[in-house]
C-alpha positions as a Markdown table, in Angstrom:
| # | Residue | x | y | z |
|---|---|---|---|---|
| 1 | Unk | 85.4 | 181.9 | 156.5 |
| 2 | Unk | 85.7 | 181.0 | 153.1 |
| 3 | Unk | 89.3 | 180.3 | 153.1 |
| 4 | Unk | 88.6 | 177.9 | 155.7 |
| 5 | Unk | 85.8 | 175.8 | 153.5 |
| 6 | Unk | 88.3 | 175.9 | 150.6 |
| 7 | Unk | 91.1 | 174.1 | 152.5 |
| 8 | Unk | 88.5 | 171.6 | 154.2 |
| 9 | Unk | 86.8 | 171.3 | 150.5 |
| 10 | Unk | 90.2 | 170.4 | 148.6 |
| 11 | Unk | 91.2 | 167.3 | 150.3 |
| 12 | Unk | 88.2 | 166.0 | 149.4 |
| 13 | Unk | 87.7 | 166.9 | 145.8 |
| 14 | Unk | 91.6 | 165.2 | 145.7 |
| 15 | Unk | 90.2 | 161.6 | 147.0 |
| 16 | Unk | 87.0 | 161.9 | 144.7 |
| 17 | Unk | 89.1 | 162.4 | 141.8 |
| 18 | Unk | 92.0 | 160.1 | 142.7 |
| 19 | Unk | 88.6 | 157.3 | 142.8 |
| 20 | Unk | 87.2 | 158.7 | 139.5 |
| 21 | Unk | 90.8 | 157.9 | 138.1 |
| 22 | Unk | 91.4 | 154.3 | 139.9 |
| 23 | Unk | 87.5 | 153.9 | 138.2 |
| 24 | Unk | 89.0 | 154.5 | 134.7 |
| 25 | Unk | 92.3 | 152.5 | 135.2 |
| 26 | Unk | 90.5 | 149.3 | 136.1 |
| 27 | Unk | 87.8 | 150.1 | 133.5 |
| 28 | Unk | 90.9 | 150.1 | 130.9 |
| 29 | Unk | 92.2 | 146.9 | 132.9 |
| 30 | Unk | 88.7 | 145.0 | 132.5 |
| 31 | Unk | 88.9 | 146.0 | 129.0 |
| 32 | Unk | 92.3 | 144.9 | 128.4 |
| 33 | Unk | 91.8 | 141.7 | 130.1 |
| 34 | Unk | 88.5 | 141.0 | 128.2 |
| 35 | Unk | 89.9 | 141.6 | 125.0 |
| 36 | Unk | 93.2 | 139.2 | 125.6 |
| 37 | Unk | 90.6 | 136.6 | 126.5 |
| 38 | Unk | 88.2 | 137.1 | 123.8 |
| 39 | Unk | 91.5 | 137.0 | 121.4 |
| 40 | Unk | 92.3 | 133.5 | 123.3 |
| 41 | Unk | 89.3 | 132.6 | 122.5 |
| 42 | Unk | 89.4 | 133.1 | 119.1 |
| 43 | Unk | 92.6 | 131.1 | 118.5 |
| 44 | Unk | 91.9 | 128.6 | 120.9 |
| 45 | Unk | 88.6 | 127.3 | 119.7 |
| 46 | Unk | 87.2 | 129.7 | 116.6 |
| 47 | Unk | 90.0 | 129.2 | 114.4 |
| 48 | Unk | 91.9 | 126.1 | 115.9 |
| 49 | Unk | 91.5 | 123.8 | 113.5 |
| 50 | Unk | 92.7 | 126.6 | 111.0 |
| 51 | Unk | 96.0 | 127.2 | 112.5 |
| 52 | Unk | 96.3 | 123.7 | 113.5 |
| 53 | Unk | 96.5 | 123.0 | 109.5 |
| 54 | Unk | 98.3 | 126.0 | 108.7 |
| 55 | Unk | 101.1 | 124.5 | 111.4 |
| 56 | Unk | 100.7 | 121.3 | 110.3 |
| 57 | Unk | 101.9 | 122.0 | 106.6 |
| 58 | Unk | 104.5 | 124.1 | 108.0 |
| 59 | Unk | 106.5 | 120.9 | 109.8 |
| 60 | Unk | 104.3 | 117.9 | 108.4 |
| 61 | Unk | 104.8 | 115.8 | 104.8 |
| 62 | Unk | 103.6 | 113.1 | 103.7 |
| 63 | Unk | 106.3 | 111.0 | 102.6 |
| 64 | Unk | 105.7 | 107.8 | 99.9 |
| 65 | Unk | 107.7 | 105.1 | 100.8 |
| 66 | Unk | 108.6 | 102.0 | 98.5 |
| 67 | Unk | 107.6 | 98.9 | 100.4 |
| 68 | Unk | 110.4 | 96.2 | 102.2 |
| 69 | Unk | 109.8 | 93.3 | 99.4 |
| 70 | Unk | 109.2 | 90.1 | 101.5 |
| 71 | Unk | 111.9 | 87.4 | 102.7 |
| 72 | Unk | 113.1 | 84.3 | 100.6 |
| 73 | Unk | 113.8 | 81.2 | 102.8 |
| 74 | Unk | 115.0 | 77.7 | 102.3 |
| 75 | Unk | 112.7 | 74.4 | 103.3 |
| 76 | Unk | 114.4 | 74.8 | 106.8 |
| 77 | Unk | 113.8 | 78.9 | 107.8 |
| 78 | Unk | 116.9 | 79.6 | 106.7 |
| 79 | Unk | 117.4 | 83.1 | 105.2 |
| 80 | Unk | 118.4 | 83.4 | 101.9 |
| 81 | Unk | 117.2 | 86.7 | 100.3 |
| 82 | Unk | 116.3 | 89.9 | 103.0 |
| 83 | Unk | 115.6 | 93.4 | 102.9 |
| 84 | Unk | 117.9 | 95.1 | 105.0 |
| 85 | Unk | 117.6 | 99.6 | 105.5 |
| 86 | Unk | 120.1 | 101.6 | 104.5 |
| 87 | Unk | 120.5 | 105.6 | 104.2 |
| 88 | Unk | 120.8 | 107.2 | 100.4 |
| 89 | Unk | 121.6 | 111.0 | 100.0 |
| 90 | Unk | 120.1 | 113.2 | 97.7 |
| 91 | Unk | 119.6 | 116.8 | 97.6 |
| 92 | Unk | 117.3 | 119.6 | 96.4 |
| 93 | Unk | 119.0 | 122.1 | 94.1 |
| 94 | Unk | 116.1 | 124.9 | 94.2 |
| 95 | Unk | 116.8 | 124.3 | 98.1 |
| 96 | Unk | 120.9 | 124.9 | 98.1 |
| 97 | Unk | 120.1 | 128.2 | 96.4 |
| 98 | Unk | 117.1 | 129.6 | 98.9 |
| 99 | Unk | 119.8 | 128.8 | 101.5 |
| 100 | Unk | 122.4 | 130.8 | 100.4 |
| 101 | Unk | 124.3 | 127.7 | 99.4 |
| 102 | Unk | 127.0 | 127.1 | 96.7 |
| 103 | Unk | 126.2 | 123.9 | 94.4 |
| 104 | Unk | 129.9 | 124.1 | 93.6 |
| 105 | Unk | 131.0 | 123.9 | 96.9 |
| 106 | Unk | 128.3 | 121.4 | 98.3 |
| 107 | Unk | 129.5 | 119.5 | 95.3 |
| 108 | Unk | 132.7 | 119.3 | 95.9 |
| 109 | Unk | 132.2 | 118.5 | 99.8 |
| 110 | Unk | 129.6 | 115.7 | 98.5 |
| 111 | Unk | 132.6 | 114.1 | 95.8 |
| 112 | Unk | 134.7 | 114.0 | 98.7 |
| 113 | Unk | 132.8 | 112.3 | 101.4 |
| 114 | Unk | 131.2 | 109.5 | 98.7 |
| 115 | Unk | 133.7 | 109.2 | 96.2 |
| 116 | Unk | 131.6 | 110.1 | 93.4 |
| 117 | Unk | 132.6 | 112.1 | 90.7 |
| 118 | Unk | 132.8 | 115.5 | 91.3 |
| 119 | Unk | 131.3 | 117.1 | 87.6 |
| 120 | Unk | 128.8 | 114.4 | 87.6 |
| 121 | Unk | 127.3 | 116.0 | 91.1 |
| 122 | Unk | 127.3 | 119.3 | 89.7 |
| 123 | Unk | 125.9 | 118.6 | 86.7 |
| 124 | Unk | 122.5 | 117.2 | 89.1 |
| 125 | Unk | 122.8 | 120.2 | 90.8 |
| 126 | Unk | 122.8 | 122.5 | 88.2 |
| 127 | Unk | 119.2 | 122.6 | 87.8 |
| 128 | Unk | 116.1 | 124.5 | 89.8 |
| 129 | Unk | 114.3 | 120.6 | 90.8 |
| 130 | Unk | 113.6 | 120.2 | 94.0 |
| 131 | Unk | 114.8 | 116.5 | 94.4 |
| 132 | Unk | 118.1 | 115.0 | 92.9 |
| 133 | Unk | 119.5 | 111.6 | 93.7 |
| 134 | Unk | 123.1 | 112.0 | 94.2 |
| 135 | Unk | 124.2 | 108.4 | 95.8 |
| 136 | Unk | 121.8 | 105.6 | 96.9 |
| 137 | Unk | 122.7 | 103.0 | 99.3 |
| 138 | Unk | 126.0 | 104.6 | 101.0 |
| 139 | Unk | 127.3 | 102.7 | 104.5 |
| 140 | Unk | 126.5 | 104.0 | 107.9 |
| 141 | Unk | 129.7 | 105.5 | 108.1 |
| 142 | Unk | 129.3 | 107.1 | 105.5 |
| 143 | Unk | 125.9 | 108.5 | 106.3 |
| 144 | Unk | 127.0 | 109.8 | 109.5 |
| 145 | Unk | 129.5 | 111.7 | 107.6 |
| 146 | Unk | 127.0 | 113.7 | 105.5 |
| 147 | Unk | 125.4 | 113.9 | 108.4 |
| 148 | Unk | 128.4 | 115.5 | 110.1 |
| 149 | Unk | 128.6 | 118.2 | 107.5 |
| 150 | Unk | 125.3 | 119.9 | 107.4 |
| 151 | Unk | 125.6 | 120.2 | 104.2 |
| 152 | Unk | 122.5 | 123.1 | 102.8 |
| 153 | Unk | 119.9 | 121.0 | 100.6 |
| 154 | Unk | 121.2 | 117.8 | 101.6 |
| 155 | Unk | 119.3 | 115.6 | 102.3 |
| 156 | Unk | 119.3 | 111.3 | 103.9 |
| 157 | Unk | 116.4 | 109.2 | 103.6 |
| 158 | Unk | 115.9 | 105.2 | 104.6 |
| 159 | Unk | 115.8 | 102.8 | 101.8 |
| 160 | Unk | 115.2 | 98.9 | 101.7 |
| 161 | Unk | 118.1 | 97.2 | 100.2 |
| 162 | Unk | 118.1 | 93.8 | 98.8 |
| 163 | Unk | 120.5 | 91.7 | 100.8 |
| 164 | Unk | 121.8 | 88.0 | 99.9 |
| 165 | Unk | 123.4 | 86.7 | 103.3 |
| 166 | Unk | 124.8 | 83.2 | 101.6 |
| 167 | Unk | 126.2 | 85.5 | 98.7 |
| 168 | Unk | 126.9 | 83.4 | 95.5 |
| 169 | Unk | 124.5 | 80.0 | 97.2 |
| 170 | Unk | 121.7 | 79.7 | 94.9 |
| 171 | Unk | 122.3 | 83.1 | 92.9 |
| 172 | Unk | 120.9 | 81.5 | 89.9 |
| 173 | Unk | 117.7 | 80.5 | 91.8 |
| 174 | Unk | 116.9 | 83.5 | 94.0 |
| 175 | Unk | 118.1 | 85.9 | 90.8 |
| 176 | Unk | 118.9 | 89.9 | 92.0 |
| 177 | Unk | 116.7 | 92.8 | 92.6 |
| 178 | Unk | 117.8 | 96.5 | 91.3 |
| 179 | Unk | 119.0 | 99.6 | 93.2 |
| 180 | Unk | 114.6 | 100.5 | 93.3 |
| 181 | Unk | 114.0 | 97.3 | 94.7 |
| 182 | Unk | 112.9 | 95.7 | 91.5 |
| 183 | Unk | 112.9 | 91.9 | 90.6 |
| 184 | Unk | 115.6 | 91.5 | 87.5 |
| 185 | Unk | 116.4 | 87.6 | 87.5 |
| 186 | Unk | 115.4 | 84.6 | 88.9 |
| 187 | Unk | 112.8 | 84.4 | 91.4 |
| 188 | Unk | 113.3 | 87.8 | 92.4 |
| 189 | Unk | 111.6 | 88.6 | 88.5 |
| 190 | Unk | 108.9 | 85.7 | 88.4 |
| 191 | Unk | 107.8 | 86.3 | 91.8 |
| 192 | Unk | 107.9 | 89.9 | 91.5 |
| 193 | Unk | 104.4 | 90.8 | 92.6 |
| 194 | Unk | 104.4 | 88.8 | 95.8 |
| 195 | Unk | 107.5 | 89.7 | 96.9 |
| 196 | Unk | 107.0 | 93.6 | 96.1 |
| 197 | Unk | 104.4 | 94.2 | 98.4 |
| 198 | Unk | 102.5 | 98.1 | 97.7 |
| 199 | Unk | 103.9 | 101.6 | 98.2 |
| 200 | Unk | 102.2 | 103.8 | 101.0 |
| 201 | Unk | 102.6 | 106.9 | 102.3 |
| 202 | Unk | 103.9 | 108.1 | 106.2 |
| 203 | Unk | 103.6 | 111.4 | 107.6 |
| 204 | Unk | 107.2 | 113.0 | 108.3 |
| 205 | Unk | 108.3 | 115.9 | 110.5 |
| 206 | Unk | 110.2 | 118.9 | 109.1 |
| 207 | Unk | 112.9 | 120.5 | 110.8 |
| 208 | Unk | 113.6 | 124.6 | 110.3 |
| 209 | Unk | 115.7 | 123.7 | 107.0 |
| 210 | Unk | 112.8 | 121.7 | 105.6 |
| 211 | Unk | 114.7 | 118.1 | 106.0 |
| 212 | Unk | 112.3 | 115.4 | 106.7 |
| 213 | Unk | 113.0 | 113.3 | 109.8 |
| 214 | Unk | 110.9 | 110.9 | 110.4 |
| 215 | Unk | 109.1 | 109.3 | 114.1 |
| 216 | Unk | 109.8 | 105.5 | 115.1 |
| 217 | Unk | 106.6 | 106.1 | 116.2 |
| 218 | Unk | 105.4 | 106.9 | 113.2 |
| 219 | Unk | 107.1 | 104.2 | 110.8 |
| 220 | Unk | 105.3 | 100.6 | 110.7 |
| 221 | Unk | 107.5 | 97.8 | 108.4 |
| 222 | Unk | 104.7 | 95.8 | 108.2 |
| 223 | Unk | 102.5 | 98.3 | 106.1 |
| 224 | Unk | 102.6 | 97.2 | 102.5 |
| 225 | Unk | 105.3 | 95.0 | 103.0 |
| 226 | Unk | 105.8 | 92.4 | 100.4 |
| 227 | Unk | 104.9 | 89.1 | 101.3 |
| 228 | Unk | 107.5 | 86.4 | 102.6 |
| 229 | Unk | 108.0 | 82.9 | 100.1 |
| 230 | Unk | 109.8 | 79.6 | 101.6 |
| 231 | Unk | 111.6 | 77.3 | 99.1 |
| 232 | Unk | 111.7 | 73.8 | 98.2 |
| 233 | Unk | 115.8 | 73.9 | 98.7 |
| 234 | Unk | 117.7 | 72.7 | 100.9 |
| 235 | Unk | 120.4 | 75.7 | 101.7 |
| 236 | Unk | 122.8 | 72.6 | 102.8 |
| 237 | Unk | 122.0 | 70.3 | 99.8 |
| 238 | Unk | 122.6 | 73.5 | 98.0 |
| 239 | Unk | 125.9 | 74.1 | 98.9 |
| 240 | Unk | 127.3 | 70.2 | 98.7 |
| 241 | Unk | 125.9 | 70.1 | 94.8 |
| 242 | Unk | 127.7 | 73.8 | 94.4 |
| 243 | Unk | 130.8 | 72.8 | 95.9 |
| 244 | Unk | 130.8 | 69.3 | 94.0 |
| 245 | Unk | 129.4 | 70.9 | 90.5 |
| 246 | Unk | 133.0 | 73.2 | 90.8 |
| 247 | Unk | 135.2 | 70.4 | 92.0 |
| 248 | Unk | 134.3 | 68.5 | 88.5 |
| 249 | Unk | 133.9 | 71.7 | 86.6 |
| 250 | Unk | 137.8 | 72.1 | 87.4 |
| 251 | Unk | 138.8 | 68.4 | 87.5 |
| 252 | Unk | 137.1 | 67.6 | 83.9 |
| 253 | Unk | 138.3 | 71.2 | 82.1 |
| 254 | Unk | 135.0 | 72.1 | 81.3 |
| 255 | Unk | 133.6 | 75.3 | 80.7 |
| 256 | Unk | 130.1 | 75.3 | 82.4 |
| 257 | Unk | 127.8 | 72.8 | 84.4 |
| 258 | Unk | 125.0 | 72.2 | 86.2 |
| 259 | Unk | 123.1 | 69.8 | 88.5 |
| 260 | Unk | 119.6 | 69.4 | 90.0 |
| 261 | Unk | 118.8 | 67.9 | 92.9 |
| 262 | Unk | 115.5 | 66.7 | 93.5 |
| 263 | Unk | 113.5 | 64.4 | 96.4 |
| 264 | Unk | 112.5 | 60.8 | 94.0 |
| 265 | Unk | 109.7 | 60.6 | 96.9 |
| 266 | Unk | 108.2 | 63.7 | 96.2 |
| 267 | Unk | 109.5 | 65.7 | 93.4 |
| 268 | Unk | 110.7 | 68.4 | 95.7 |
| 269 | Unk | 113.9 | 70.2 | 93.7 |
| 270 | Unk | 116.0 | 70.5 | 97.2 |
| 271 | Unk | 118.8 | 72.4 | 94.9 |
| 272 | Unk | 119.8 | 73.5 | 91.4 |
| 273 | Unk | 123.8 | 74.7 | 90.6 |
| 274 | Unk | 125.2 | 76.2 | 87.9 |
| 275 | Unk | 128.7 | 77.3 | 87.2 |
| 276 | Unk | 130.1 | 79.9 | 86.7 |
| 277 | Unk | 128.5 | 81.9 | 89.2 |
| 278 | Unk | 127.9 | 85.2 | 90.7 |
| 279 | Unk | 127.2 | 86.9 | 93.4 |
| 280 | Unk | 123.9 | 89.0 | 93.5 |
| 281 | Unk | 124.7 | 91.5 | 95.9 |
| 282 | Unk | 127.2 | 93.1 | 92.6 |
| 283 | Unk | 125.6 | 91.3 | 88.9 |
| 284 | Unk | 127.0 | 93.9 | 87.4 |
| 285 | Unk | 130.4 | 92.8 | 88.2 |
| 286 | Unk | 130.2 | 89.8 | 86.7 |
| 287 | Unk | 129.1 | 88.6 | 82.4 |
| 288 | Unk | 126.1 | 87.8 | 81.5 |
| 289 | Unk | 127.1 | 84.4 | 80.7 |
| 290 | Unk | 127.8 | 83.7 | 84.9 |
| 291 | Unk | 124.0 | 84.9 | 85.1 |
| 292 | Unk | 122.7 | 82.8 | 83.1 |
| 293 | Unk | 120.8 | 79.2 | 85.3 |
| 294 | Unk | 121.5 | 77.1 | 82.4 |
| 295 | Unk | 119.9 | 74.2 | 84.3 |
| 296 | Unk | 116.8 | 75.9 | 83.0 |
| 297 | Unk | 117.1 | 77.5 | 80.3 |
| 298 | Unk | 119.1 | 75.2 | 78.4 |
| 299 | Unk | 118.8 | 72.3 | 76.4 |
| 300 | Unk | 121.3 | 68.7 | 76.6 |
| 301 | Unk | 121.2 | 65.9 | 74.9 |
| 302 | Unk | 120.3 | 62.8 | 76.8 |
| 303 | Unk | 123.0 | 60.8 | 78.5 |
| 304 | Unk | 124.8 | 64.2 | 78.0 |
């Protein structure tokens, strides 16, 4: 008789126990589940804004940009000094090294692809700084040929260039800016704090190898932007008195000359020549002495 109760019995012990141990498998699920969602909870909402710096200064950077110095035009809208943006490479020699990179290498690539001199390049990146200009101003082809190469701790970023569309018309006037957007000559120099406008910063995005890139959506011209100055001259007037001032110039042997032009109704100087000239998108290829607006800074004689 007891044989029989102990087969009827262990069935039944079997499905209590296999319900004691589905009990403690979703007692260990609940668990589970509850802490996953208590651990969600915490990143989601306790320490959000927390992480959400901590990423933040992982891919953002606040980038100061020099501002786009404002337009020069003539009486009629004509453009005769503009900004215009253009890529310049530079590179971080603490950053070559942390990438495994060779600065004798990258320098030699880099003398290649924008024909400056190879020991110079090496020399600026022979050094642990963390920023090092190497050539400002390069071409879009160029560009897209640094680009290209990937080079380790190389780096492009946008610059506003100083562009004179009419080249040599009215270079004595208008002056020339430098390669940082500073006013050297002429109006460019006497007008320097209109026309500059005021650095601000931009936020920038960081890729994996710490190269800024920036958003369109990001970038706004307008912000500090220098402010825009319309002339007095006449950019066709201008060109006549130039063309005639170097017709007589040759004709009469003479070394230099000038000429003003001015509106007898109103005083308005609608162009000023001098020759030699330049042009002020290269000063530096030219003397001094072709710089130099000798309607106004030098003396004559009258009747001279």
């Amino acid at each position: 008789m007891s044989a029989v109760v102990a087969k009827v019995s262990s069935p039944g012990r079997r499905r209590r126990w296999m319900r004691v141990r589905v009990g403690i498998l979703g007692f260990l699920v609940l668990c589970g589940a509850g802490a996953v969602v208590r651990r969600a909870y915490e990143l989601q909402i306790e320490r959000a804004p927390a992480l959400r710096e901590m990423a933040e200064e992982q891919y953002l950077r606040s980038v100061r940009l020099a501002p786009k110095r404002g337009t020069v035009y003539d009486r009629n809208g004509a453009e005769l000094a503009v900004s215009v943006d253009v890529d310049s490479v530079w590179a971080s020699p603490s950053e070559i090294r942390r990438l495994g990179g060779d600065p004798s290498a990258v320098a030699m690539q880099l003398s290649a692809l924008l024909g400056v001199d190879r020991e110079r390049i090496t020399r600026r990146l022979s050094t642990d700084r963390h920023f090092a200009w190497i050539k400002r101003h390069v071409t879009p082809e160029v560009a897209e040929q640094v680009r290209a190469a990937d080079l380790p701790g190389v780096h492009l970023d946008r610059e506003a260039r100083r562009f004179y569309p009419n080249r040599e018309l009215a270079a004595h006037v208008l002056g020339f800016a430098n390669v940082d957007g500073q006013g050297i000559e002429g109006l460019e120099l006497s007008l320097e704090e209109r026309l500059r406008g005021s650095r601000h910063a931009v936020p920038a995005i960081r890729d994996r190898r710490g190269r800024v890139v920036y958003s369109d959506s990001l970038l706004d011209d307008t912000v500090g932007q220098g402010a825009d100055v319309t002339l007095t001259i006449d950019r066709t007037i201008q060109r006549i008195a130039e063309r005639e001032l170097a017709l007589a110039v040759q004709t009469y042997e003479a070394k230099v000359g000038s000429v003003v032009v001015l509106d007898p109704r109103t005083g308005e100087i609608l162009a000023v020549a001098d020759y030699p000239t330049f042009d002020p998108n290269d000063p530096g290829a030219y003397a001094p002495s072709h710089r130099r607006n000798r309607a106004v800074t030098d003396r004559f004689e009258p009747g001279s």
